[in-house]
N, C-alpha and C positions, 0 to 999 in steps of 0.2 A: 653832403649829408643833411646839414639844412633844409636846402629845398625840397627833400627826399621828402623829409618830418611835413613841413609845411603843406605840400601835396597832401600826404598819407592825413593829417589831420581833417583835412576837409573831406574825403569819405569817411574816415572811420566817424566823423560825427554824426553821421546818419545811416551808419550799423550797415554799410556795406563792405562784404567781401572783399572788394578793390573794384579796378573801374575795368572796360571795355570801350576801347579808341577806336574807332571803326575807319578813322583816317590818319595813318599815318604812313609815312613812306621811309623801305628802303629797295634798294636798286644794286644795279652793279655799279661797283664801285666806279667806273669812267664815266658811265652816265651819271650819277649821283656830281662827279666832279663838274660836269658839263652845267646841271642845276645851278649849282652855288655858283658857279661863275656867272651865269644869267644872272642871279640875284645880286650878284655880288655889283655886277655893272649895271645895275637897275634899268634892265633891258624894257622893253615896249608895253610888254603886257606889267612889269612893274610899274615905270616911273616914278619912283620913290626908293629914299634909303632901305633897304632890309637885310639888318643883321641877320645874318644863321645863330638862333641861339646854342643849338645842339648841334653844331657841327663837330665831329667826334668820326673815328674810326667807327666803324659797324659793330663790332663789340662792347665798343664803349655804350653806344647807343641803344644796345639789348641793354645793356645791365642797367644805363639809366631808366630804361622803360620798367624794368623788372624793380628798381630800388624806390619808385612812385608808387609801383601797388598796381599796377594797369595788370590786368590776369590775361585778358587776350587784345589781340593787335592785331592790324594789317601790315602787307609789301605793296601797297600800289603805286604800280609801275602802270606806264604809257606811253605809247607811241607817239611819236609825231609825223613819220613816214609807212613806207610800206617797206615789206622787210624787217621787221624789229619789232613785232608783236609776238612772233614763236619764237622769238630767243629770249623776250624779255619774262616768256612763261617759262619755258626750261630754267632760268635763273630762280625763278621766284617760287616754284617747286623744291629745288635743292635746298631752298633759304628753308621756308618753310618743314623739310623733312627733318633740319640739322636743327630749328626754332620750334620745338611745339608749341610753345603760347604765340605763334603767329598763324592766322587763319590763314589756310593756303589761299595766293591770289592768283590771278590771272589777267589778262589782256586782250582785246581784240582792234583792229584796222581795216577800215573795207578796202580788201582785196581779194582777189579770188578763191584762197587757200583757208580765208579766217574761218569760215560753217568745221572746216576740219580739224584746225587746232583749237577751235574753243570746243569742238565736241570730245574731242581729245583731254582736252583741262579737266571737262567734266569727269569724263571718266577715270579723270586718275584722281579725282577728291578735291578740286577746286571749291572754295566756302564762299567765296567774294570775288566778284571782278572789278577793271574799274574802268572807266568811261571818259577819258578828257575834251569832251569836244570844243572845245577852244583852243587847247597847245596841238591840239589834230588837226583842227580845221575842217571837220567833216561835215556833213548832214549826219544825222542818225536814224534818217529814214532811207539813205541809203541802199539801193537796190543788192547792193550786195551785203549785208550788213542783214538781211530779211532770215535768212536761214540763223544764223547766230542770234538774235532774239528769240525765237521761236524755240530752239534748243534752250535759251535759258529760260524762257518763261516755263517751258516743259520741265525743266530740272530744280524751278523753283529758287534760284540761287540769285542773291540781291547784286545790286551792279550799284555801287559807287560811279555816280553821274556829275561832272562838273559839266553843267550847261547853263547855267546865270551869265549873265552878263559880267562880274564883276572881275578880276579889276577894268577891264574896259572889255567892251562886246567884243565879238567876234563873227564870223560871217554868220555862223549858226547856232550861236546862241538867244538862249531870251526861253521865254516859254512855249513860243508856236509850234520849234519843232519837236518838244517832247510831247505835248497835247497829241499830235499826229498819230507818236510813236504809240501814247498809252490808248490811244482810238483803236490801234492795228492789234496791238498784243495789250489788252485789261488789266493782265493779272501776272504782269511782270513786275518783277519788287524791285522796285529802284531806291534807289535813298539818294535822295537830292542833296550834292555837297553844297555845304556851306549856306544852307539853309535858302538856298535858288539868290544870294545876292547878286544884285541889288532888288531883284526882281523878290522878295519876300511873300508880301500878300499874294502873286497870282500860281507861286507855287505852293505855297500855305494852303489855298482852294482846293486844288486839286486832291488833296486826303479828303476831301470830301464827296469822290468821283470815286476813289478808284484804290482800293480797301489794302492792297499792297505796297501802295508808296509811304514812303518813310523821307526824312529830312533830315540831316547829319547837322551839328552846332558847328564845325569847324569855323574857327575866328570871329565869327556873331558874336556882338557885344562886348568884343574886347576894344579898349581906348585905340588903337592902332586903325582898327576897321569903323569904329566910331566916327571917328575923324570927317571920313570920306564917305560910307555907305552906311549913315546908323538903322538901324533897325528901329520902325514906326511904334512907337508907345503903342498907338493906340489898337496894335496887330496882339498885342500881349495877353488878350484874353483869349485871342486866336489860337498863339503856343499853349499856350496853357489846356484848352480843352483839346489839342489835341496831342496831349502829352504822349499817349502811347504808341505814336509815331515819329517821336522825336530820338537822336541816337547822339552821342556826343563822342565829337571827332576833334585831333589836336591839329593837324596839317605836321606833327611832327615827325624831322627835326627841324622842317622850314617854317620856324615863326622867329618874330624878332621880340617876342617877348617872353618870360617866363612860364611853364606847364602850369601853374598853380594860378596865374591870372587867367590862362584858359579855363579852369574851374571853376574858379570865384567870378569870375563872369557869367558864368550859366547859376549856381546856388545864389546869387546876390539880387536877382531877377526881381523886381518886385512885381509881386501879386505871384508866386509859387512858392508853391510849402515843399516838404523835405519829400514826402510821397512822390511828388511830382521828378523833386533831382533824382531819385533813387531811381525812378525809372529810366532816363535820362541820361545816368551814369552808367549803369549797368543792368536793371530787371529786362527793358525792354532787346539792347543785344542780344542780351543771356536767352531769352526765346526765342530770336530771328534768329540767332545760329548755334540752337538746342547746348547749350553751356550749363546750363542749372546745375 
C-alpha cells in the first residue's frame, strides 16, 4: 500500500488521470517461469544480478498494476523459435478479453505462416505488437517477415521493437537494420524499446526521418541501467524537444528495482518541466492508442 501511495503521488502531482505503460509483460504462466529463471541465473544476455521485483502470481500482478494508477498496459510476449508465435497470440487474446485495461497484444516470428496469424491478430482487434529481435535472433528485414510489415504498416498498429544493442548486441541488432526496415515501410509506428539502448542518439535521429516512430523510456535513467549504459547529458535537449514521441514503459514485472523509481527517473530529468512528464506518462499513449 505504500508503494501504491508513493507511485500514485508522482502522477496525481501533475494532474494526471493515471499513467499508460506501453511495456510491460505477461505471458503464460510456464513461459513467464522459464523468464525468471533466465534472470534468476543471470544467463548471457544478462550477466548481472536481477532481482524480479514483481514476481507475483498474474492476479497479483493486475492488481498491482491497477493499485499504481496505470489505466492501460500491455501483454508482450515473444518468441524465440518458430512455432510459438500463434500460440503466444491466442494466449494473449484470452488475457486481454478477461483484462480490459490491457491493450490486446500480439506476436510475430519469420516463418512461413506469420503474414496469416498477424493478419489474423489484426482482425480480431490487436492495439500493439511486439518485436524482440535479440531474444529472436532474427533480421527484421527478413524476407518472410515483408508481408507482416506491410499488413501492420496498413493497419497503423505500433510494434514494441527491442532492437538496441543493450544489454549486450546481438547478430541483428543496433540501428542498421531498423533504418532498412523504415526505408521499406516509412510509415510504420514503431516505438523503440528502451529508448534504442545503448544506441540512444542514433535512434533519437531517426524522429526526425520518420513521423511515426516513437521511443518507449523502459529502464533509461534508472541507477541500475545507469551503471552500465547511461544515457548522454548532453542528448537531453534531444528528449526533450522531442517529447511527443516519447512513451514510458516499466519492463514490468522484470525489473530489479522499485515502479516509482521507474518514474522518478523520467520526472527528475533535468531540463523537463511537468508538460513534458504528462505527456510521457500518459497524454502521448492516450492518442497513439485513441484512450482520451
Amino acid at each position: 500500500m505504500q508503494e501504491a501511495q508513493s507511485v500514485r503521488r508522482i502522477w496525481q502531482s501533475l494532474g494526471l488521470p493515471g499513467i499508460i505503460d506501453v511495456h510491460t509483460h505477461f505471458m503464460p504462466k510456464s513461459v513467464m517461469d522459464k523468464v525468471w529463471q533466465y534472470f534468476d541465473a543471470q544467463g548471457p544476455l544478462i550477466g548481472r544480478e536481477w532481482p524480479i521485483t514483481y514476481r507475483a502470481d498474474e492476479a497479483q500482478r493486475v492488481r498491482t498494476l491497477r493499485d499504481f494508477g496505470v489505466s492501460a498496459f500491455t501483454s508482450l510476449v515473444y518468441p524465440h523459435k518458430p512455432e510459438m508465435a500463434a500460440w503466444l497470440n491466442q494466449w494473449s487474446a484470452q488475457f486481454a478479453a478477461a483484462t480490459p485495461d490491457c491493450l490486446a497484444t500480439a506476436t510475430f516470428f519469420p516463418e512461413p505462416d506469420a503474414a496469416d496469424y498477424v493478419f489474423a491478430a489484426i482482425a480480431s482487434g490487436t492495439r500493439v505488437f511486439k518485436a524482440h529481435i535479440q531474444v529472436g535472433g532474427y533480421d527484421p528485414n527478413d524476407p518472410l517477415l515483408d508481408n507482416v510489415w506491410g499488413s501492420i504498416e496498413d493497419a497503423g498498429i505500433p510494434v514494441v521493437i527491442h532492437c538496441g544493442s543493450g544489454p549486450v548486441p546481438g547478430t541483428h541488432t543496433g540501428i542498421a537494420p531498423v533504418q532498412r526496415l523504415l526505408s521499406r515501410y516509412p510509415r510504420l509506428p514503431l516505438i523503440i524499446a528502451h529508448l534504442g539502448m545503448p544506441e540512444y542518439g542514433e535512434f533519437l535521429a531517426l524522429t526526425d526521418r520518420y513521423d511515426e516512430l516513437r521511443l518507449d523510456t523502459t529502464m533509461a535513467f534508472t541507477r541500475f541501467c545507469e551503471e552500465t549504459m547511461p544515457f548522454p547529458r548532453d542528448l537531453l535537449p534531444r528528449l526533450r524537444d522531442a517529447g511527443d514521441r516519447i512513451l514510458f514503459g516499466s519492463d514490468f514485472p522484470n525489473i530489479p528495482y522499485g515502479y516509482s523509481e521507474a518514474l522518478s527517473s523520467i520526472t527528475e530529468l533535468d531540463g523537463v518541466d511537468d508538460e513534458w512528464a504528462r505527456g510521457v506518462l500518459f497524454d502521448n499513449a492516450a492518442q497513439l492508442f485513441g484512450l482520451h
